[in-house]
VEXVEXSE-466251 format. One record per residue (C-alpha): residue in one letter; x, y, z. Coordinates in pm, whole numbers, plus 50000, padded with zeros to 5 digits. Example, Ala and Ser with C-alpha at 12.3 -4.5 7.8 and 13.67 -1.06 7.14 Angstrom:
# residues 2
A512304955050780/S513674989450714/
END
This chain:
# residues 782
X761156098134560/X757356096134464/X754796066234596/X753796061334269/X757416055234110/X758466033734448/X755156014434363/X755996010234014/X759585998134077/X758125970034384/X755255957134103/X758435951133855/X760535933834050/X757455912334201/X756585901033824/X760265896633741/X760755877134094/X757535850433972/X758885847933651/X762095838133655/X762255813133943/X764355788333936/X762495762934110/X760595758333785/X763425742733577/X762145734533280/X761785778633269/X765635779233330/X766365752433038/X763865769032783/X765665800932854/X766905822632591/X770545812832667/X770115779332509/X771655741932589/X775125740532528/X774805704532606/X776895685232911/X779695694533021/X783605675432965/X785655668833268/X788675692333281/X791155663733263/X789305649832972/X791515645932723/X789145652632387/X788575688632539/X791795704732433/X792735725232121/X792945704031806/X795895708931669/X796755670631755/X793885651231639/X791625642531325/X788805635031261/X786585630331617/X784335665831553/X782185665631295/X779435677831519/X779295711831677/X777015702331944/X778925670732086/X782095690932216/X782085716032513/X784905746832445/X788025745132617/X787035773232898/X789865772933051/X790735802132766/X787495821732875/X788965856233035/X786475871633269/X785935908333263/X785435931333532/X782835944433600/X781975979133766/X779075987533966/X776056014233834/X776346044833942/X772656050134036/X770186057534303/X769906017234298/X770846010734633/X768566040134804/X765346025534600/X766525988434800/X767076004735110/X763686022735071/X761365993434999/X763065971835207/X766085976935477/X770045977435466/X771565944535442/X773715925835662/X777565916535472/X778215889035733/X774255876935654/X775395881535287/X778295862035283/X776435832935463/X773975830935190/X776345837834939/X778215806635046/X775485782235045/X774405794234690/X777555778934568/X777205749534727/X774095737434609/X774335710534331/X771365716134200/X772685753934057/X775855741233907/X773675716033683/X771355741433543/X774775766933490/X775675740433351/X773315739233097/X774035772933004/X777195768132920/X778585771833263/X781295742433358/X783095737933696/X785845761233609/X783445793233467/X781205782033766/X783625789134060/X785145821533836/X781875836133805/X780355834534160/X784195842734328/X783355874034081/X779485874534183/X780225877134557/X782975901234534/X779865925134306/X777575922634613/X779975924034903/X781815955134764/X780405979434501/X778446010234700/X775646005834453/X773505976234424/X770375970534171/X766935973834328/X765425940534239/X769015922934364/X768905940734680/X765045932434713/X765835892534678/X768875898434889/X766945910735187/X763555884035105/X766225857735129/X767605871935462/X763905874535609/X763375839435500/X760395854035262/X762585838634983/X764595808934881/X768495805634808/X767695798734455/X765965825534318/X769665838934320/X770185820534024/X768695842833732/X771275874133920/X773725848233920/X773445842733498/X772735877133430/X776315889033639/X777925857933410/X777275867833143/X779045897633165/X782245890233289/X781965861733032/X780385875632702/X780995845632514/X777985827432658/X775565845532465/X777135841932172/X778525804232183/X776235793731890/X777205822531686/X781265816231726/X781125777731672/X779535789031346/X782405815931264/X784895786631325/X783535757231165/X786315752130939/X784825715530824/X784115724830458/X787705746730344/X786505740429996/X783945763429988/X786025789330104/X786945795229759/X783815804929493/X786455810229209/X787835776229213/X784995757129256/X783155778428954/X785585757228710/X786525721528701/X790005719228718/X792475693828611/X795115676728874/X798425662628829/X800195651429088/X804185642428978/X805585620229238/X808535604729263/X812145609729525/X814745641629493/X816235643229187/X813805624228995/X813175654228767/X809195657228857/X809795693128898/X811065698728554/X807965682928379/X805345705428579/X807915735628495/X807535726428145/X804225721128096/X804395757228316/X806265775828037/X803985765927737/X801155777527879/X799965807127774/X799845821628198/X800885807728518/X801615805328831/X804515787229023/X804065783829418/X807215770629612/X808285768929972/X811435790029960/X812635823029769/X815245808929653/X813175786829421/X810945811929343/X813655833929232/X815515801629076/X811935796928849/X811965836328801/X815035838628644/X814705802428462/X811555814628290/X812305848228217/X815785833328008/X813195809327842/X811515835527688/X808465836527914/X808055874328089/X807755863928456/X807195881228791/X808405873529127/X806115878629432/X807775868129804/X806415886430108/X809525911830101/X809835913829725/X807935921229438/X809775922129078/X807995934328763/X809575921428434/X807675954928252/X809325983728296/X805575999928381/X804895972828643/X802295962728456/X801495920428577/X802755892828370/X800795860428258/X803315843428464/X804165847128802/X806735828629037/X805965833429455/X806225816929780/X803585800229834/X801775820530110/X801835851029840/X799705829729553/X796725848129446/X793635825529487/X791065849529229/X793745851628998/X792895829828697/X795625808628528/X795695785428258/X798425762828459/X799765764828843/X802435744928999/X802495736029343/X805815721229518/X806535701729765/X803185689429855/X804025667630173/X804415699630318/X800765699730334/X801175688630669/X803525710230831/X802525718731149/X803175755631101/X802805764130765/X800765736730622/X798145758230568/X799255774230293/X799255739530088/X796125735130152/X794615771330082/X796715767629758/X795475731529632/X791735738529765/X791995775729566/X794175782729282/X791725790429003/X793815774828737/X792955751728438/X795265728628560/X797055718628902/X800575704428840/X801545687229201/X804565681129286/X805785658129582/X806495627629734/X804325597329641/X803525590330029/X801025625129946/X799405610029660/X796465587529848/X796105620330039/X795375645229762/X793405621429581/X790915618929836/X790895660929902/X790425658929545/X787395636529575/X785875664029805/X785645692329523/X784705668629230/X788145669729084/X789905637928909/X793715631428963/X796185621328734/X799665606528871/X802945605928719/X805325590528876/X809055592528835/X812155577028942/X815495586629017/X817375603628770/X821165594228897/X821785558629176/X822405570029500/X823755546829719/X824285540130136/X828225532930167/X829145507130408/X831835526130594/X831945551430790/X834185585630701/X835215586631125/X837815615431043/X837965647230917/X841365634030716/X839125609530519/X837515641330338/X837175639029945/X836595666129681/X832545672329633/X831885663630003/X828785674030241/X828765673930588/X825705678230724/X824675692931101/X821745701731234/X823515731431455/X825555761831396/X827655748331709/X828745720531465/X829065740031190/X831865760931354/X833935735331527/X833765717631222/X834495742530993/X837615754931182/X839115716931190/X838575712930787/X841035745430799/X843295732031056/X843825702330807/X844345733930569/X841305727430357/X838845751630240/X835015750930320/X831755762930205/X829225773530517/X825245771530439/X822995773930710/X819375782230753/X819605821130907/X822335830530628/X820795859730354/X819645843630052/X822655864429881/X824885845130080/X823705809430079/X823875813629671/X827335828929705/X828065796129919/X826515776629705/X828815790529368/X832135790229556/X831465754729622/X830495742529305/X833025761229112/X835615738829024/X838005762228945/X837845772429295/X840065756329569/X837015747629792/X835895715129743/X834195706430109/X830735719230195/X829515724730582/X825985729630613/X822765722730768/X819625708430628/X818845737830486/X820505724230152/X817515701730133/X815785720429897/X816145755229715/X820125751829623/X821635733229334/X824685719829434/X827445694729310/X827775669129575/X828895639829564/X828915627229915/X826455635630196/X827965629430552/X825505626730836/X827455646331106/X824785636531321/X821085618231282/X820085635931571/X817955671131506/X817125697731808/X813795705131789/X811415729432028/X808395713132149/X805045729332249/X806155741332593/X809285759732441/X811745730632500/X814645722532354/X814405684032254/X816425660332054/X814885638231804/X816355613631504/X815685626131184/X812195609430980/X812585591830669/X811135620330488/X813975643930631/X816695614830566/X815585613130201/X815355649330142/X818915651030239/X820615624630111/X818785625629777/X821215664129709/X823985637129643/X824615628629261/X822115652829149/X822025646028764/X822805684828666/X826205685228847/X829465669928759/X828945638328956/X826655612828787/X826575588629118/X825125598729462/X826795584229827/X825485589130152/X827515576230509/X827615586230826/X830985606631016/X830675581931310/X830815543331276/X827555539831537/X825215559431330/X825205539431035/X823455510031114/X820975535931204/X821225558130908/X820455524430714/X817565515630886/X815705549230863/X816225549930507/X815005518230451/X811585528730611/X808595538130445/X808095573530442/X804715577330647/X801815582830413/X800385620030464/X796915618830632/X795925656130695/X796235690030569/X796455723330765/X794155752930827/X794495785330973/X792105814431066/X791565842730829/X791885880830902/X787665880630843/X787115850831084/X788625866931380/X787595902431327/X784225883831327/X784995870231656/X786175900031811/X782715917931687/X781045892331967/X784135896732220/X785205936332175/X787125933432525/X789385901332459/X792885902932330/X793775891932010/X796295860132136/X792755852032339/X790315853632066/X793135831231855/X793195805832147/X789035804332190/X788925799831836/X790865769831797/X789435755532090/X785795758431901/X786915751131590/X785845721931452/X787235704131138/X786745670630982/X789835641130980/X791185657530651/X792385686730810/X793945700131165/X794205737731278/X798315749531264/X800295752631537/X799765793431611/X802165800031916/X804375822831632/X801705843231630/X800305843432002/X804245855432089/X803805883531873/X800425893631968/X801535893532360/X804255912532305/X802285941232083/X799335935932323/X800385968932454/X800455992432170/X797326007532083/X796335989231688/X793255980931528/X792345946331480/X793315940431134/X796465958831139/X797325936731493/X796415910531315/X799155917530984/X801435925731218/X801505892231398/X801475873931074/X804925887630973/X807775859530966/X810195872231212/X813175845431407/X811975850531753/X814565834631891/X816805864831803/X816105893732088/X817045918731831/X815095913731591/X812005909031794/X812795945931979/X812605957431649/X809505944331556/X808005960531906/X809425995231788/X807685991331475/X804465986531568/X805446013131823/X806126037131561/X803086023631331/X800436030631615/X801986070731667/X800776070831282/X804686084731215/X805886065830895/X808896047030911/X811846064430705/X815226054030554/X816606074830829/X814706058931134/X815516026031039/X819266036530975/X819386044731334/X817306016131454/X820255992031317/X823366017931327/X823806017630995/X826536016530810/X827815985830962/X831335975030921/X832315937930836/X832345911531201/X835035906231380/X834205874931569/X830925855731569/X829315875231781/X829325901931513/X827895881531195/X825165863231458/X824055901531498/X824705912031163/X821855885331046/X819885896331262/X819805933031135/X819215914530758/X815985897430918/X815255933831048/X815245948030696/X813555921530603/X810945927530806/X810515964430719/X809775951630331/X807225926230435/X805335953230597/X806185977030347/X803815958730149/X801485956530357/X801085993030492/X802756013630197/X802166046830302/X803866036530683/X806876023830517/X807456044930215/X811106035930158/X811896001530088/X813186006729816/X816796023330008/X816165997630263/X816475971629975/X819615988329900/X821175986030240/X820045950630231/X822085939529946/X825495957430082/X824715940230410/X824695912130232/X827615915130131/X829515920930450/X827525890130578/X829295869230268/X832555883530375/X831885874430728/X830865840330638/X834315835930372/X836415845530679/X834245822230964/X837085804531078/X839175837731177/X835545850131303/X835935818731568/X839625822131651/X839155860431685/X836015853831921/X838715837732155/X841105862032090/X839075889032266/X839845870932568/X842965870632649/X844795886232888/X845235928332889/X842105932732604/X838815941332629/X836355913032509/X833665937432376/X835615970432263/X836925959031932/X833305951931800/X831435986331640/X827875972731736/X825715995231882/X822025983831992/X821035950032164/X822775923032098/X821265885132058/X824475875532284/X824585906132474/X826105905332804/X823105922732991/X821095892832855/X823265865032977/X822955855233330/X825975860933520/X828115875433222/X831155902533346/X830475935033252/X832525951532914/X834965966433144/X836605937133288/X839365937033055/X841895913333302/X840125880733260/X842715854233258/X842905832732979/X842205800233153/X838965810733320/X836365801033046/X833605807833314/X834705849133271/X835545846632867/X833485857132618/X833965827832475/X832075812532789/X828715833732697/X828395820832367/X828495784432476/X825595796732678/X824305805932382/X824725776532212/X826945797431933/X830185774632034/X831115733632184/X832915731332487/X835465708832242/X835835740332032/X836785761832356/X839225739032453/X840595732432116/X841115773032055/X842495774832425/X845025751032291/X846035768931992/X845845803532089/X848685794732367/X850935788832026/X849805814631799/X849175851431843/X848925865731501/X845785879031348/X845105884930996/X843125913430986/X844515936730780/X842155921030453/X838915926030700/X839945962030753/X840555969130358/X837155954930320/X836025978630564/X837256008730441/X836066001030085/X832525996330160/X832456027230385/X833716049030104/X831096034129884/X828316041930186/X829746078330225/X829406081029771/X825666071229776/X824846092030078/X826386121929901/X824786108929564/
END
């Protein structure tokens, strides 16, 4: 190497040396990295996401980010004559000497307050030096001015802290964020929604809020006032009522479209738009302009998962008017958002169409059942053992519950309100609170008690709110159906005094609407963090964002799940990002292994055919034999529901929804038969069990199973045909009371029976079979 170019390198890092040095502070504070401002205690309570708190950051600068979400990066060394130039101009360095420095770098006070200042708190502090030491102790090349202060300090020609501006520089990188701190609190401000939506706020709008209890006919008005005008938009919660408003406006004369996430239906034969549109409301255009728009139930403006999509909806429909509909405790609420964007609100409120009224007895039995009764459960355990003992007493029942096919919950739904048809009773969840018109005349509280999942993935039991209580009990008496008077009790004596009491409360007045981050705001924040994964970026942006006490971020652990698990699979941001917006039960392993082999598939740029997703599920499918089968058979409906959300979303990846659609509907339709014959599907489920059979060989199911025996701890393998009856430990039955699919009472109860009776009626299920097979075999010829 030259003199001249060794002289030119020593003169650099002298003037770099004198003018970065840290013992003139006020250099280190002025410094281009800026004052993030002091730093929060780690067990500080305010420093956590905000998903459970209002109102406490309205200014950027006054909260530190929640670092424990910053990911460091490694970083590898130059490859360089670096470390011959350092050797040259000075000597080789001592690792032991090194590390002894090193050491008392990190212990000096004085550095962690001026990191500190840079944005540096305890936690990035310790990450960033463990990383810093490990850089000098190990790569083979180090930088020429680091190696220079290195051996100065070592000579005693320098002092400890002139580490410090090496220190930064290496912190920086392994935590790019740093730099651009100012720039992401400004990508996630999210304390002005409003003016997220030009369109809206271009026209001064009219609101109506209808409030009043279920089955106080506020609905109808806005629905009304919806079909006069000359284009609209309806926005509701569930397909069902979009579909129930698609069909009820489309008889009334009005052309109407439906728009869900898996379906879109053009009244024109060209698929040209209507003026009026029915969707769910996550699928409501927000540029679209409309002379009236109807939102429903607002008080789910504060769900903590979807809640979002109330507010994006009441913030930015560009409509004329805003018909709200909801329960008066959202009224104070929506006035005041309304107050935000200049907008007046006008409330109309309405009471209850048909008296509904708390009984003061107890049903306590099964045998005290009457025609146009409800009984309500908040699990599918309950729903079967209760179920099979309405048939025992040789009743018939209607099932509903929440991961039934729309098809089916409607088929349900008719048989039960049929009254030329022999079922009377109806077993369901609280998924008949809203979405399903239906002639009850008594609700029956099986239990006030709801499993819920907490934050950590727990399961939890809570009593149902006031607003849930309501909700429910207000589908008795409904004033379309034949009964013009409403009861609501309680199966067990001890939970009506309670049942009383909750319904006496005052349904908690809604204080706060929810947000969520856009596509554009997190491809933004992946522009300033290229190397961070997308369930990261999601997590550092809710920790920065900052919102007023209007409005709280959603809970987002839905979509971190999905993003972890596609993490893998080579995507581009946005398309990641689509992916992990798609409404898929997680809980159900099949489903979510098919979502994997769809991205899978996506990322080889190989589109998705009929074909591949025939063999994905096995299709055809034949009708269940136990509940094993149906539980599985749902799952491959969510499946092909999933293929049409994305189908149109990425068109040209999944070109044939329209034969999935069609698979769809005649899966349906074994599901319905499944679901008419649940009370076999239990006793056969128990059946498979007994002595000299084989548990798993009657079932045609190939693929993972969401009660699979591989994925159940200690389960006996399919082969193990000679599992004695009495050993409920080694049944099949066993495994799905680890699932949660079946009581320990049912068990017992079918145990009990089964020892009497031996007979099976299968030979409709099999007819059934046969019939929809031919049909599969005459459209594949077709």
């Amino acid at each position: 190497m030259s003199v001249n170019r060794c002289m030119l390198l020593f003169s650099r890092v002298q003037h770099r040396i004198c003018a970065i040095s840290v013992r003139n502070k006020n250099a280190l504070v002025d410094s281009p990295c800026g004052n993030f401002g002091s730093t929060t205690s780690l067990n500080d309570p305010w420093s956590g996401p905000l998903t459970s708190r209002r109102g406490v950051y309205s200014n950027s600068s006054s909260r530190s980010p929640d670092t424990s979400l910053f990911v460091p990066l490694n970083i590898k060394s130059d490859v360089g004559d670096g470390w011959a130039v350092g050797a040259e101009l000075t000597q080789p360095l001592d690792r032991s000497e090194l590390l002894k420095i090193l050491n008392k770098f990190y212990k000096r006070n004085e550095m962690q307050k001026i990191a500190a200042d840079q944005g540096l708190d305890a936690r990035l502090f310790h990450q960033a030096f463990i990383s810093f030491r490990k850089y000098v102790l190990e790569i083979s090349t180090l930088s020429a001015d680091l190696h220079i202060i290195l051996n100065d300090i070592c000579c005693g020609a320098g002092h400890i802290d002139d580490l410090y501006p090496y220190f930064m520089r290496h912190a920086k990188q392994i935590f790019p964020m740093l730099d651009c701190m100012e720039d992401l609190r400004k990508i996630s401000d999210l304390r002005v929604p409003a003016n997220w939506y030009p369109e809206a706020r271009a026209i001064q709008r009219k609101v109506i809020f209808h409030a009043g209890p279920t089955n106080s006919g506020k609905t109808h008005h806005a629905i009304q006032r919806y079909l006069a005008a000359k284009s609209g938009v309806y926005c509701g919660p569930l397909k069902l009522l979009a579909h129930e408003i698609f069909e009820k406006s489309n008889t009334a004369g009005v052309p109407c479209d439906l728009v869900t996430g898996e379906e879109r239906t053009f009244v024109d034969a060209e698929e040209r738009q209507a003026e009026h549109v029915a969707c769910t409301i996550e699928m409501c255009s927000v540029t679209t302009p409309y002379e009236v728009a109807v939102i429903d139930e607002i008080q789910m403006i504060r769900d903590i998962s979807r809640g979002w999509a109330w507010t994006r909806a009441l913030l930015g429909l560009c409509a004329e008017e805003i018909h709200v509909c909801g329960e008066p405790a959202a009224i104070n609420f929506v006035t005041e958002l309304m107050y935000t964007t200049g907008e007046e609100v006008e409330v109309r409120n309405y009471k209850r169409l048909t008296p509904c009224s708390i009984l003061d007895r107890a049903v306590e039995s099964l045998d005290n059942l009457r025609p146009g009764d409800c009984i309500v459960c908040f699990s599918k355990n309950d729903i079967y053992s209760i179920s099979r003992q309405i048939e025992i007493r040789g009743l018939e029942c209607a099932v509903i519950y929440g991961s039934l096919p729309p098809g089916t919950k409607l088929s349900q739904a008719k048989k039960f309100n049929d009254p030329e048809d022999p079922c009377k009773i109806l077993v369901a969840t609280d998924a008949i609170g809203m979405g399903l018109n239906l002639s009850i005349k008594r609700i029956i509280f099986n239990s006030l008690v709801k499993p819920n999942i907490n934050e950590k993935g727990e399961k939890e039991l809570d009593t149902i709110s006031t607003s849930q209580a309501l909700q429910i009990a207000g589908r008795a008496g409904r004033f379309s159906s034949i009964f013009k008077e409403g009861e609501v009790t309680t199966m067990h004596r001890d939970d009506l005094p309670i049942l009383k009491e909750i319904l006496s409360r005052t349904v908690h007045a809604i204080e706060i609407a929810g947000l969520h981050p856009t596509a554009e705001q997190i491809e933004m924040f992946a522009y300033h963090l290229p190397d961070a994964t997308l369930s990261n970026l999601i997590d550092i942006f809710v920790s920065l964002s900052q919102v007023d006490g209007m409005y709280f971020v959603c809970n987002i652990d839905d979509f971190k799940f999905l993003a972890d698990m596609i993490q893998h699979i080579p995507l581009n941001l946005r398309s990641r990002y689509v992916f992990c917006t798609a409404p898929i039960n997680k809980k159900q392993p099949f489903v979510c292994t098919s979502f994997l082999k769809f991205a899978r598939q996506f990322s080889r740029d190989e589109p998705l055919t009929f074909d591949w997703v025939c063999r994905l599920v096995s299709w055809p499918l034949v009708p269940p034999k136990n509940i094993k089968d149906l539980v599985h058979l749902e799952a491959v409906h969510d499946v092909l529901d999933l293929y049409l959300w994305l189908s149109y979303r990425f068109m040209d990846m999944f070109p044939d929804a329209n034969h999935v659609r069609e698979i769809q509907q005649e899966l349906d339709s074994i599901i319905q038969l499944g679901v008419r014959n649940i009370t076999r599907l239990i006793r056969a489920t128990e059946t498979s069990a007994t002595p000299g059979t084989d548990p798993l060989s009657n079932q045609r199911r190939p693929g993972p199973s969401p009660v699979s025996p591989r994925k159940v701890r200690g389960a006996p393998k399919a082969q193990n045909s000679g599992v004695e009856a009495g050993q409920l430990d080694k049944s099949l039955g066993s495994r799905l009371v680890q699932e949660g699919l079946l009581t320990p009472d049912l068990l017992r109860q079918l145990q009990k029976e089964w020892s009497k009776e031996h007979r099976q009626e299968e030979g409709g299920v099999k007819l059934v079979a046969e019939t929809l097979n031919n049909k599969i075999k005459g459209r594949k010829k077709k």
